[in-house]
N, CA, C and O of each residue as an XYZ file, in Angstrom:
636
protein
N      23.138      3.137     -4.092
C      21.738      3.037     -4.444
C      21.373      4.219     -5.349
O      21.990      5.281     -5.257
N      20.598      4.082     -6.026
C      20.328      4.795     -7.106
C      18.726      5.129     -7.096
O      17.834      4.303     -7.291
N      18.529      6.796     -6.774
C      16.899      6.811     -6.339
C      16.708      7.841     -7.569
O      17.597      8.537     -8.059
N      15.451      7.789     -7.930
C      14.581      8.773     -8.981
C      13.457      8.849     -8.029
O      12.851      7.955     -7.440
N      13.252     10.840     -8.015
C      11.801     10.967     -8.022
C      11.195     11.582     -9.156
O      11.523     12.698     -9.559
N      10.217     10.790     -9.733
C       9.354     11.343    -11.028
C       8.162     11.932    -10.559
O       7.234     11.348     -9.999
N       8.256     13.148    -10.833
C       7.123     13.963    -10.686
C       6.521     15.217    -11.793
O       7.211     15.974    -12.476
N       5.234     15.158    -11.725
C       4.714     16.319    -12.488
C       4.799     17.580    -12.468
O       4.115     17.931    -11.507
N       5.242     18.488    -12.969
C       5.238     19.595    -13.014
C       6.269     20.060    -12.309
O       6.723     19.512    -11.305
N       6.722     21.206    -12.869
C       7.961     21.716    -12.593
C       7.702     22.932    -10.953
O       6.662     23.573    -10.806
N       9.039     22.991     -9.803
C       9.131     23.881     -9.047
C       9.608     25.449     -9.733
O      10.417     25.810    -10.588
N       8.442     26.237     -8.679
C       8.512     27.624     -9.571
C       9.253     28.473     -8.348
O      10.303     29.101     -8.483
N       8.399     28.344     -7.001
C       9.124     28.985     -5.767
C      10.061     28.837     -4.898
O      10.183     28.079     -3.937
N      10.867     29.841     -5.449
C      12.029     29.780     -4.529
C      12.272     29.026     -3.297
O      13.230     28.270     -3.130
N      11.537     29.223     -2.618
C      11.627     28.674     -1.305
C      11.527     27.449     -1.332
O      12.505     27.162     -0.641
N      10.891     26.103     -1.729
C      10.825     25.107     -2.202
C      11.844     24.948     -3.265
O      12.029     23.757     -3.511
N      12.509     25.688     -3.919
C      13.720     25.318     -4.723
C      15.126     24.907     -3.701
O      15.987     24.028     -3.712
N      14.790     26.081     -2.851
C      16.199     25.931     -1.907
C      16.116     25.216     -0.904
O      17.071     24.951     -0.174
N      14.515     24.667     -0.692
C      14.957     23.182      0.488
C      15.374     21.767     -0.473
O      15.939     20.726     -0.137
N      14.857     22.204     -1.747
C      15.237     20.887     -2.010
C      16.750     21.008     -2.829
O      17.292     19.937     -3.104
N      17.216     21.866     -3.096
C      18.751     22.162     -3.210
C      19.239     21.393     -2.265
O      19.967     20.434     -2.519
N      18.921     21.703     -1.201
C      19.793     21.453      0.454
C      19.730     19.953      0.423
O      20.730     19.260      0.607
N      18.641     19.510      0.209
C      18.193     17.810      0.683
C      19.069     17.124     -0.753
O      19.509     15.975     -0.701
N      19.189     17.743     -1.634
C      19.624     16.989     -2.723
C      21.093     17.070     -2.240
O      21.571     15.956     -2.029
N      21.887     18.063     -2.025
C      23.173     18.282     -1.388
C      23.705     17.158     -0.322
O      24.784     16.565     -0.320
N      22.736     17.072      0.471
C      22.966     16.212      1.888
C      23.045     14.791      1.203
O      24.006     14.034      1.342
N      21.711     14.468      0.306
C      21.675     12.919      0.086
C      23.130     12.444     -0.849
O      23.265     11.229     -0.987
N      24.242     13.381     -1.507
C      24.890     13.180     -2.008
C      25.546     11.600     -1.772
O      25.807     10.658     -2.520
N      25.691     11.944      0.131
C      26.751     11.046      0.791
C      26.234      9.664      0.526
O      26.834      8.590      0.567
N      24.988      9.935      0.247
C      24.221      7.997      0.341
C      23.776      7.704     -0.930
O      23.972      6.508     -1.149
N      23.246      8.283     -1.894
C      22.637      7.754     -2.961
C      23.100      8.946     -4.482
O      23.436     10.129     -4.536
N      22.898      7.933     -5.459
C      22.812      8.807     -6.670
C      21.335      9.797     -6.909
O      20.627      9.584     -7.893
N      21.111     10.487     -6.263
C      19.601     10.893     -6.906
C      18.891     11.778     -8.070
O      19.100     12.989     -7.997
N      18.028     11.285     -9.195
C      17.952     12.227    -10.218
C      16.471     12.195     -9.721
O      15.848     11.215     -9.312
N      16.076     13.404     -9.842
C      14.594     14.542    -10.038
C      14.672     14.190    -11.627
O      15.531     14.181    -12.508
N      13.159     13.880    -11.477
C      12.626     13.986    -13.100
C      11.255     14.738    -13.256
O      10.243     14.260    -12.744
N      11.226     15.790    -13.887
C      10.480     16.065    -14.035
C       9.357     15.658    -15.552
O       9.713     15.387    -16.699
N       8.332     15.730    -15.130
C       7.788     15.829    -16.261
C       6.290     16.408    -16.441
O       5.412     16.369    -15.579
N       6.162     17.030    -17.921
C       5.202     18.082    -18.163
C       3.379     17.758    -17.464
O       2.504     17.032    -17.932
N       3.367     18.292    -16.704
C       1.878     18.134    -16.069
C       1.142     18.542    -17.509
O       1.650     19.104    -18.479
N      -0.200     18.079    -17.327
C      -0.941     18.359    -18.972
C      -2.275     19.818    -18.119
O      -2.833     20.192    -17.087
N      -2.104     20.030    -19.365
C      -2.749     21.483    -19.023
C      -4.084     21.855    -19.106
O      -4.441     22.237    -20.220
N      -4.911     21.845    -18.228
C      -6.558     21.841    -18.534
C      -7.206     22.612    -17.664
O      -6.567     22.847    -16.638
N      -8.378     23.133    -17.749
C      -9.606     23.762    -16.895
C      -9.718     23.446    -15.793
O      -9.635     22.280    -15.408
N      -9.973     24.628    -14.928
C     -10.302     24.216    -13.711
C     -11.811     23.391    -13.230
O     -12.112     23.049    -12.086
N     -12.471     23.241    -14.262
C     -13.931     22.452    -14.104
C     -14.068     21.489    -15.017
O     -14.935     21.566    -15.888
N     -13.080     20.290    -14.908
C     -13.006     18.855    -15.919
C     -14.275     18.125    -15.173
O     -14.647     18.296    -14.012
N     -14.817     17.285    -16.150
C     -15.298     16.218    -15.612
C     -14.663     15.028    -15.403
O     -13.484     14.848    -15.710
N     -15.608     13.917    -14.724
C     -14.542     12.543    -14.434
C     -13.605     12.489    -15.463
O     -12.443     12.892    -15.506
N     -14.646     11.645    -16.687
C     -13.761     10.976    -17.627
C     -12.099     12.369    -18.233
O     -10.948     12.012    -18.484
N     -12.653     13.841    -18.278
C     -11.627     14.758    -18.780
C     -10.342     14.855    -17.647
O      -9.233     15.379    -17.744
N     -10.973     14.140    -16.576
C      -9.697     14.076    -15.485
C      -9.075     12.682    -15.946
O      -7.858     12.579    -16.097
N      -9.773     11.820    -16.122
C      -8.930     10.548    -16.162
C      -7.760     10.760    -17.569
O      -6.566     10.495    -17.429
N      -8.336     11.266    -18.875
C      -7.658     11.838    -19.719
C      -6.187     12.386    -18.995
O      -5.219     11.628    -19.058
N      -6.082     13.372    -18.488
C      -5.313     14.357    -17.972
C      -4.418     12.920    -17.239
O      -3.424     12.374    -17.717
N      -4.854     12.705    -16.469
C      -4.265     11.644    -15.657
C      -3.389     10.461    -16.556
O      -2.215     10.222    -16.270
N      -3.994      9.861    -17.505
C      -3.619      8.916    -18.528
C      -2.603      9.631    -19.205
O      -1.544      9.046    -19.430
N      -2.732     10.605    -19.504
C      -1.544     11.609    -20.095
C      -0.190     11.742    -19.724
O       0.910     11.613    -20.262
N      -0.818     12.157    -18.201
C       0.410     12.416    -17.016
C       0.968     10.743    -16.813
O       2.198     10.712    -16.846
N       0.467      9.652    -16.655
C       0.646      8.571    -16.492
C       1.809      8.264    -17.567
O       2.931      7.938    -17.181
N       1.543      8.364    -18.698
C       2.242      7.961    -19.853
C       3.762      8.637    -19.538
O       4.783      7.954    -19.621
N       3.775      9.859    -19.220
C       5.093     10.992    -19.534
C       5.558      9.775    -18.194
O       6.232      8.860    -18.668
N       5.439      9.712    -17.463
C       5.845      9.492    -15.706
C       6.233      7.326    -16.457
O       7.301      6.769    -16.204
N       5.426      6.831    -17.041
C       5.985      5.462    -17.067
C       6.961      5.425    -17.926
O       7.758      4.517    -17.692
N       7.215      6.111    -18.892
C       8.125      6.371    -19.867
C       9.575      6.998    -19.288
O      10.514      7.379    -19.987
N       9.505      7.001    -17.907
C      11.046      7.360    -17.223
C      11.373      6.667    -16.313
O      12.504      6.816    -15.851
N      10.437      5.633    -15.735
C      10.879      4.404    -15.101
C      11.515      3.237    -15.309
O      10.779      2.261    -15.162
N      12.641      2.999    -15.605
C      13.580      1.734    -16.232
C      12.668      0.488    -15.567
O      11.906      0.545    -14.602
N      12.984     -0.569    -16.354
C      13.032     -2.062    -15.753
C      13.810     -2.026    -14.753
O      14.842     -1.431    -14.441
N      12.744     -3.189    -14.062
C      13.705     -3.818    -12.744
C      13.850     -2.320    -11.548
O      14.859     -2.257    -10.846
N      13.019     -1.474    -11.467
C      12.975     -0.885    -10.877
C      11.820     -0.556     -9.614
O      10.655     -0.194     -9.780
N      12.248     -0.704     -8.830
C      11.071     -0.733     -7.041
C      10.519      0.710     -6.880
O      11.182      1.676     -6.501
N       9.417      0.712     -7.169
C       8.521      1.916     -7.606
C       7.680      2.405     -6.124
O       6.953      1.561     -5.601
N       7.752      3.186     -5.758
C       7.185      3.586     -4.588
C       6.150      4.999     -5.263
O       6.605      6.017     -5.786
N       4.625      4.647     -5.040
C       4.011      5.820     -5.523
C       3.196      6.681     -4.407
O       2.307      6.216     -3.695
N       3.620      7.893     -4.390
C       2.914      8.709     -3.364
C       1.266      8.540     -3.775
O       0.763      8.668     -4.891
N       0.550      8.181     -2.378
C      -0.972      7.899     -2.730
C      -1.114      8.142     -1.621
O      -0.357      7.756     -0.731
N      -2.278      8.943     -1.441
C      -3.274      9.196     -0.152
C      -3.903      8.085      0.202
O      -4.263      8.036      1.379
N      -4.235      6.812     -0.757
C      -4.645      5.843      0.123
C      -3.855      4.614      0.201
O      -4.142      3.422      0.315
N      -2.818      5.251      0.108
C      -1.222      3.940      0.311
C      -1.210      3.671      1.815
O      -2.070      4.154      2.551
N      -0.219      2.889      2.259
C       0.086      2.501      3.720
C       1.485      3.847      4.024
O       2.460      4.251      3.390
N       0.847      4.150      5.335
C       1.168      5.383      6.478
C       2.406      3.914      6.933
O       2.302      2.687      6.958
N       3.655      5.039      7.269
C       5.073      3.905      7.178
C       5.545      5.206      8.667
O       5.412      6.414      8.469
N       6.086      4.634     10.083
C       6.982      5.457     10.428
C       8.016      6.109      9.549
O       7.915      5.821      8.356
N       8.984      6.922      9.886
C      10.654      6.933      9.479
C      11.463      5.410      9.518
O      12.312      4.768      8.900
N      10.785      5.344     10.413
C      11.607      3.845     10.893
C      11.699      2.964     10.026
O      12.682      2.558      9.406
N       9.812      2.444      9.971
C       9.419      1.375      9.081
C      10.363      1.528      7.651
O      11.082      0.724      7.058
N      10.003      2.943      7.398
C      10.201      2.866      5.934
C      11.815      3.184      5.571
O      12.246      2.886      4.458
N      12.559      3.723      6.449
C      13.865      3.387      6.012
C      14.448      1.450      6.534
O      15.549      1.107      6.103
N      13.940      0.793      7.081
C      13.738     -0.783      7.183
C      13.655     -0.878      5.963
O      14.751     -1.126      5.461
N      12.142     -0.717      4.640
C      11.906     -1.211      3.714
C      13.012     -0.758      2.677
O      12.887     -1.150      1.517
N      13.994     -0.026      2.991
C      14.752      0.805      1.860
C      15.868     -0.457      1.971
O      16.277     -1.223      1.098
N      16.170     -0.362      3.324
C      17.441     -0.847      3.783
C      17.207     -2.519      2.743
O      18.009     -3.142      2.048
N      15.850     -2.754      3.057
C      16.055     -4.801      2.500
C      15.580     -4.211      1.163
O      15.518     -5.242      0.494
N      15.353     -3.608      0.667
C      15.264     -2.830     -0.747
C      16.936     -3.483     -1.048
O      17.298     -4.325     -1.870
N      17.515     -2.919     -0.300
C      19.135     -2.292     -1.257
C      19.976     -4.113     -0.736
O      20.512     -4.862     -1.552
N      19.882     -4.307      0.312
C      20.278     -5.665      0.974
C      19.836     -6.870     -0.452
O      20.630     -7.689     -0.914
N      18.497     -6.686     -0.886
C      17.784     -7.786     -1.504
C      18.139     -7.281     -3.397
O      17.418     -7.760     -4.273
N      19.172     -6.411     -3.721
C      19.480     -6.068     -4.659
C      19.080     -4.971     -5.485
O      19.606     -4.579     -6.527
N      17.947     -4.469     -4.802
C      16.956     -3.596     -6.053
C      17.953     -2.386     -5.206
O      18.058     -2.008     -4.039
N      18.675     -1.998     -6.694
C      19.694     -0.310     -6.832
C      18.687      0.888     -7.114
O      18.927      2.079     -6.915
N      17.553      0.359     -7.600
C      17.359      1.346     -8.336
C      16.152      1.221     -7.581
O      15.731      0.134     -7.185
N      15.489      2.516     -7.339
C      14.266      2.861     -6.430
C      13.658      4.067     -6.939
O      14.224      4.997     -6.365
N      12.730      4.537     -7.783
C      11.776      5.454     -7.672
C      10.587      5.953     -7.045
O       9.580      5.407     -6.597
N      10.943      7.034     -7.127
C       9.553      7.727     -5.807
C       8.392      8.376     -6.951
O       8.839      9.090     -7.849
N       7.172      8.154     -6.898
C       6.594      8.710     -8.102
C       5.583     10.170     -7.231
O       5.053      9.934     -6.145
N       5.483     11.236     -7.727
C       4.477     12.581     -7.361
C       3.552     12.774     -8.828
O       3.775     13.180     -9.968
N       2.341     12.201     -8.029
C       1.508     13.015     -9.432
C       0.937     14.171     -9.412
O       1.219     14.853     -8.426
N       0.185     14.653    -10.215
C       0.150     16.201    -10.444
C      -1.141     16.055     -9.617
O      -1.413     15.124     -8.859
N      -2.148     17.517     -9.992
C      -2.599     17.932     -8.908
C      -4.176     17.074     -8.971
O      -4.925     16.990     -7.997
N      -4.452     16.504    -10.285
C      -5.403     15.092     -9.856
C      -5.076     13.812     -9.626
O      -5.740     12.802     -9.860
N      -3.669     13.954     -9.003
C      -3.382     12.594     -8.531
C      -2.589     11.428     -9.806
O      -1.996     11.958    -10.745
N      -2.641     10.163     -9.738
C      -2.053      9.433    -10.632
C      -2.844      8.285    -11.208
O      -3.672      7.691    -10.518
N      -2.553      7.906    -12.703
C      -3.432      7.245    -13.476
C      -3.501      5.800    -12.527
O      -3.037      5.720    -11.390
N      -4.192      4.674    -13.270
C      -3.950      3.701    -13.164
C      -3.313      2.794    -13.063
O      -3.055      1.892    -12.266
N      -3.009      3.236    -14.253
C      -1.405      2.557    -14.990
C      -0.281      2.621    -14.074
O       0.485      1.659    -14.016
N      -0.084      3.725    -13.296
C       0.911      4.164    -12.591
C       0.806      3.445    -11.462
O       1.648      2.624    -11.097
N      -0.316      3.746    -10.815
C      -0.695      2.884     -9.411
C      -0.136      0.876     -9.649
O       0.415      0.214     -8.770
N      -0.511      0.368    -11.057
C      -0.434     -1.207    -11.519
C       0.804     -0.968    -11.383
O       1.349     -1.779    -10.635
N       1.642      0.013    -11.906
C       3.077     -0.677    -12.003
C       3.673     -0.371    -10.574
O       4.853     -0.673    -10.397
N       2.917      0.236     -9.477
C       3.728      0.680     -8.273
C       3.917     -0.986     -7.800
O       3.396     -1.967     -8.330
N       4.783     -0.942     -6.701
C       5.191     -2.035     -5.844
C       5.117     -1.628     -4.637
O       5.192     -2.521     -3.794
N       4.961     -0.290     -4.165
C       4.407     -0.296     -3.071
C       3.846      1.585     -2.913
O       4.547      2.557     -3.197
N       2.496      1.609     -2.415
C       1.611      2.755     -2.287
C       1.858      3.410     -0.909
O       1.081      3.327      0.042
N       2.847      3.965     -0.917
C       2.753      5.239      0.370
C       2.258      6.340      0.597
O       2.305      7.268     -0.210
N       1.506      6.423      2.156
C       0.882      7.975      2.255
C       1.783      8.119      3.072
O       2.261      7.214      3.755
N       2.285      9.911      3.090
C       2.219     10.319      4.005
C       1.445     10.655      5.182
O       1.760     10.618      6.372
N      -0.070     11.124      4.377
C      -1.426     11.564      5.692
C      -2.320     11.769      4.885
O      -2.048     12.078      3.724
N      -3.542     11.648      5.307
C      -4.675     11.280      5.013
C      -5.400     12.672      4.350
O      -6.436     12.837      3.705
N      -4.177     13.723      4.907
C      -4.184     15.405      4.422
C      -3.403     15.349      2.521
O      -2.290     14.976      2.150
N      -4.195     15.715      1.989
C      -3.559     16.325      0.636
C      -2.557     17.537      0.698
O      -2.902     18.532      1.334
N      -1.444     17.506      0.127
C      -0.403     18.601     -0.105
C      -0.010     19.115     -1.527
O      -0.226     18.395     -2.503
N       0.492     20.194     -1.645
C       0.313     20.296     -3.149
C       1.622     19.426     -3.459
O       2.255     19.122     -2.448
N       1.975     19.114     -4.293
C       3.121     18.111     -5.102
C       4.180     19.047     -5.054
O       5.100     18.420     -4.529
N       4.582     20.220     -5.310
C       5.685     21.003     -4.809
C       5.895     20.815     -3.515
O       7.068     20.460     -3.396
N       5.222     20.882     -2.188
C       5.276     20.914     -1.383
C       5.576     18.812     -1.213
O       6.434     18.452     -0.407
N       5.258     18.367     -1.545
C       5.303     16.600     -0.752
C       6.803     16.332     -1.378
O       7.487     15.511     -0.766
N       7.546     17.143     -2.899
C       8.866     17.017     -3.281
C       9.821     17.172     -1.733
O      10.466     16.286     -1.173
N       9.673     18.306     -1.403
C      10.575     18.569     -0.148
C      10.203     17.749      0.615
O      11.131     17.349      1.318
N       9.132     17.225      0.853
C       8.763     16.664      2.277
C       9.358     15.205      2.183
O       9.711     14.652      3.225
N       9.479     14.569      0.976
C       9.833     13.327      0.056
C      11.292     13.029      0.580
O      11.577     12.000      1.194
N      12.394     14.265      0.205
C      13.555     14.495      0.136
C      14.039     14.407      1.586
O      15.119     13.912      1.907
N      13.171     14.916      2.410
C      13.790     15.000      3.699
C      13.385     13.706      4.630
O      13.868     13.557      5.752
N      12.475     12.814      4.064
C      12.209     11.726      4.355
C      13.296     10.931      3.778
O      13.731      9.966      4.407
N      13.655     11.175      2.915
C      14.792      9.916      2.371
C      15.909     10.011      2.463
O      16.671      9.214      1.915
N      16.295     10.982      3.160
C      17.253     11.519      3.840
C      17.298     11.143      5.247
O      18.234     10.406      5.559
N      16.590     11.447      6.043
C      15.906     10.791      7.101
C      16.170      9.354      7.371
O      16.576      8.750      8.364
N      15.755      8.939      5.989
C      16.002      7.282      6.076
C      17.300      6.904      6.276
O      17.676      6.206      7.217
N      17.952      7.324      5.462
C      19.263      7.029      5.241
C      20.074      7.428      6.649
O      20.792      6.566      7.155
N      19.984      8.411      7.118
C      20.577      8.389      7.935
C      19.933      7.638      9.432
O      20.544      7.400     10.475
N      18.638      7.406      9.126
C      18.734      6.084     10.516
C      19.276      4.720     10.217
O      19.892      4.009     11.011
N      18.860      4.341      8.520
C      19.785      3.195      8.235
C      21.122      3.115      8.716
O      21.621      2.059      9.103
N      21.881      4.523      8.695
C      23.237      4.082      8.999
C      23.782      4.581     10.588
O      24.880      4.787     11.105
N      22.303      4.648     11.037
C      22.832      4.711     12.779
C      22.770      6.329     13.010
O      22.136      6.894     13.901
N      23.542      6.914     12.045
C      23.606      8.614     12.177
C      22.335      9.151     12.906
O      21.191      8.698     12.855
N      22.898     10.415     13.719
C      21.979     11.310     14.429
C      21.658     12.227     13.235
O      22.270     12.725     12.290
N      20.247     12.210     13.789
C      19.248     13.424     13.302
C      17.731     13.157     13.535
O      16.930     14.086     13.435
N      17.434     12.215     13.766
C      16.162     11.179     13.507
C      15.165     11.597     14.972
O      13.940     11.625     15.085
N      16.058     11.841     15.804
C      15.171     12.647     16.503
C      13.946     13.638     16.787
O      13.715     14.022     17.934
């Protein structure tokens, strides 16, 4: 199986570099996985609506422009559907059973994700109803899909 997570803006702190070193290391055994980054757009801390949706449409564009065809798009959204471990390594498992290789995880930057992005998702996951910064939901992402994988294949850890 072949997973992409596309996300905005690049990791700066260490510490978040080296959990997701580790999680990228581990997922070796189960999947191909490429991190994509791409350039968050750069603006004021006091935008209005429409100068956020801009920003967003921006970020939207860089982020659809690295998603291949034929690809099962999973977009991190605060108002997506809340999935156990369980549930959601189930949906991976008939993901990969029902043919789709290729699976992306999408992180948008820190106003969230365009439209565009949300239309082309196939399915809207929250983690919690709590906002995290996008450096921080990368690791949390990684160790979830890791997670998955190893209850898909029976392996301890899931505990």
């Amino acid at each position: 199986m072949n997973i992409s997570i596309v996300c905005v803006g690049k990791i700066k702190e260490k510490y978040f570099m080296e959990g997701i070193k580790e999680y990228q290391k581990r997922l070796q055994r189960y999947c191909k996985l490429d991190i994509i980054e791409v350039p968050d757009e750069k603006a004021p801390e006091n935008l209005s609506e429409a100068e956020m949706e801009i920003v967003k449409e921006k970020e939207g564009q860089r982020i659809l422009a690295k998603i291949k065809d034929g690809t099962y798009v999973f977009v991190l959204d605060i108002g997506g559907k809340q999935l156990s471990s369980e549930s959601y390594a189930q949906n991976v498992d008939r993901l990969g059973i029902s043919g789709h290789s290729n699976i992306a995880f999408v992180i948008g930057g820190s106003l969230g994700l365009s439209e565009q992005v949300l239309k082309r998702s196939d399915f809207k996951l929250s983690f919690s109803k709590m906002t995290f910064p996008h450096q921080l939901m990368r690791l949390i992402l990684l160790e979830q899909i890791y997670r998955g994988f190893k209850i898909i294949k029976g392996e301890p850890y899931h505990k």
